[in-house]
Wavefront OBJ file of the C-alpha trace (Angstrom):
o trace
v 109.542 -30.466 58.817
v 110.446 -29.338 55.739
v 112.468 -31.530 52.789
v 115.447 -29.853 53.202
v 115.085 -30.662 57.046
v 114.378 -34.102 56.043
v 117.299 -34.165 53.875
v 119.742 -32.764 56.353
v 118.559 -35.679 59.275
v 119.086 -38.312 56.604
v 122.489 -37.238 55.252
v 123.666 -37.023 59.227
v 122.457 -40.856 59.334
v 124.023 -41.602 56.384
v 127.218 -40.219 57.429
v 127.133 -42.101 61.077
v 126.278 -45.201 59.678
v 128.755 -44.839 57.525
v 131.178 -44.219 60.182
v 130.268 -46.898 61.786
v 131.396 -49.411 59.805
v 134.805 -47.353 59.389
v 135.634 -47.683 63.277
v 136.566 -49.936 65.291
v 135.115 -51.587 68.821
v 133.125 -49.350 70.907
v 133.862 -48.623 74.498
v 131.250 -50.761 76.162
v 131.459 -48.696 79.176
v 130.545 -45.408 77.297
v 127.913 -47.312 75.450
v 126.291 -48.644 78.011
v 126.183 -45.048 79.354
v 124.981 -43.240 76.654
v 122.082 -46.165 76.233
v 121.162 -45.526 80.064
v 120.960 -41.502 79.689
v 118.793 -42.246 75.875
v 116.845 -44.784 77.901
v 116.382 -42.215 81.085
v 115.676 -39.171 78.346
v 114.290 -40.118 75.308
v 114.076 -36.918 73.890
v 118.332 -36.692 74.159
v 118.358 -38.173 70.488
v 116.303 -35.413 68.976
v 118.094 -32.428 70.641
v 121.524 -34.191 69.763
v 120.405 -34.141 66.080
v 120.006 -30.907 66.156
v 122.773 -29.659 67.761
v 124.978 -31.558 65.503
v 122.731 -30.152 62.524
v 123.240 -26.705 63.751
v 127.327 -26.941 64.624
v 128.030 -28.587 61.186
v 126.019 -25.335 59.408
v 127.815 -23.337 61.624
v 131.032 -24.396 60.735
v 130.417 -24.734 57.213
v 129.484 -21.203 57.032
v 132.974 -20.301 58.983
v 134.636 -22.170 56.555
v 132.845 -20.362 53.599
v 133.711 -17.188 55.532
v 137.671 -18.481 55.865
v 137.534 -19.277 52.258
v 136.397 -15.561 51.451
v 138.918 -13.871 53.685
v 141.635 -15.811 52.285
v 140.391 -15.493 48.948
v 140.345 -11.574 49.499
v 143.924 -11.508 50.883
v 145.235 -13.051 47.982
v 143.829 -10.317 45.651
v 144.658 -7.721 47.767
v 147.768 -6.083 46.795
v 151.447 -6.651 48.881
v 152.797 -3.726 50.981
v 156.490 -3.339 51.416
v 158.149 -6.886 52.378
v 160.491 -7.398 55.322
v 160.911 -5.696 58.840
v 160.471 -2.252 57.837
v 157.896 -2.696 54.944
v 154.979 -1.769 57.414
v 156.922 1.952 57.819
v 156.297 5.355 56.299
v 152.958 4.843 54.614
v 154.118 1.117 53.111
v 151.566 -0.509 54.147
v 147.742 -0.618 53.853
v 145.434 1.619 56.538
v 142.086 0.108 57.464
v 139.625 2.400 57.624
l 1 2 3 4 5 6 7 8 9 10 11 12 13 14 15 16 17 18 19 20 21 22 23 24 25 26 27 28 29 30 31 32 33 34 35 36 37 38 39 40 41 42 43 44 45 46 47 48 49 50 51 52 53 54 55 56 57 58 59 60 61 62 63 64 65 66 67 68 69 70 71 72 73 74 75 76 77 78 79 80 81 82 83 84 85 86 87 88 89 90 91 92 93 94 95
């Protein structure tokens, strides 16, 4: 494990402990659940880590991708406006 590793397991603590004290009562049922699967597979904690490492970089990088797209539609110049705008060459081809 690298730092930045470390770094991302400890900012994902951070951020549920932090949560934590936002929410309110937990459902004892689901609790008690979740406890007796950890319990039954120990290794559960390390893989759900992970997985929540790897879907919050994924979505960040969608975002940054969203961000990008938008960003280029906004420079990109209007065709015609309105129902017919799209007609006779107004607007733009993709190649």
């Amino acid at each position: 494990m690298n730092e930045q590793e470390r770094g991302m397991i400890d900012g994902l603590f951070t951020r549920l402990r932090e949560a934590e004290a936002q929410t309110g009562p937990r459902d004892a049922q689901a609790e008690a659940l979740i406890a007796e699967r950890i319990a039954n597979q120990p290794g559960a904690a390390y893989m759900l880590a992970q997985v929540v490492l790897v879907q919050e970089q994924g979505l960040n990088n969608l975002g940054n991708r969203v961000e990008e797209m938008e960003r280029q539609l906004a420079e990109r110049p209007q065709a015609g406006s309105g129902v017919f705008g799209g007609l006779f060459g107004g607007a733009a081809r993709s190649a």
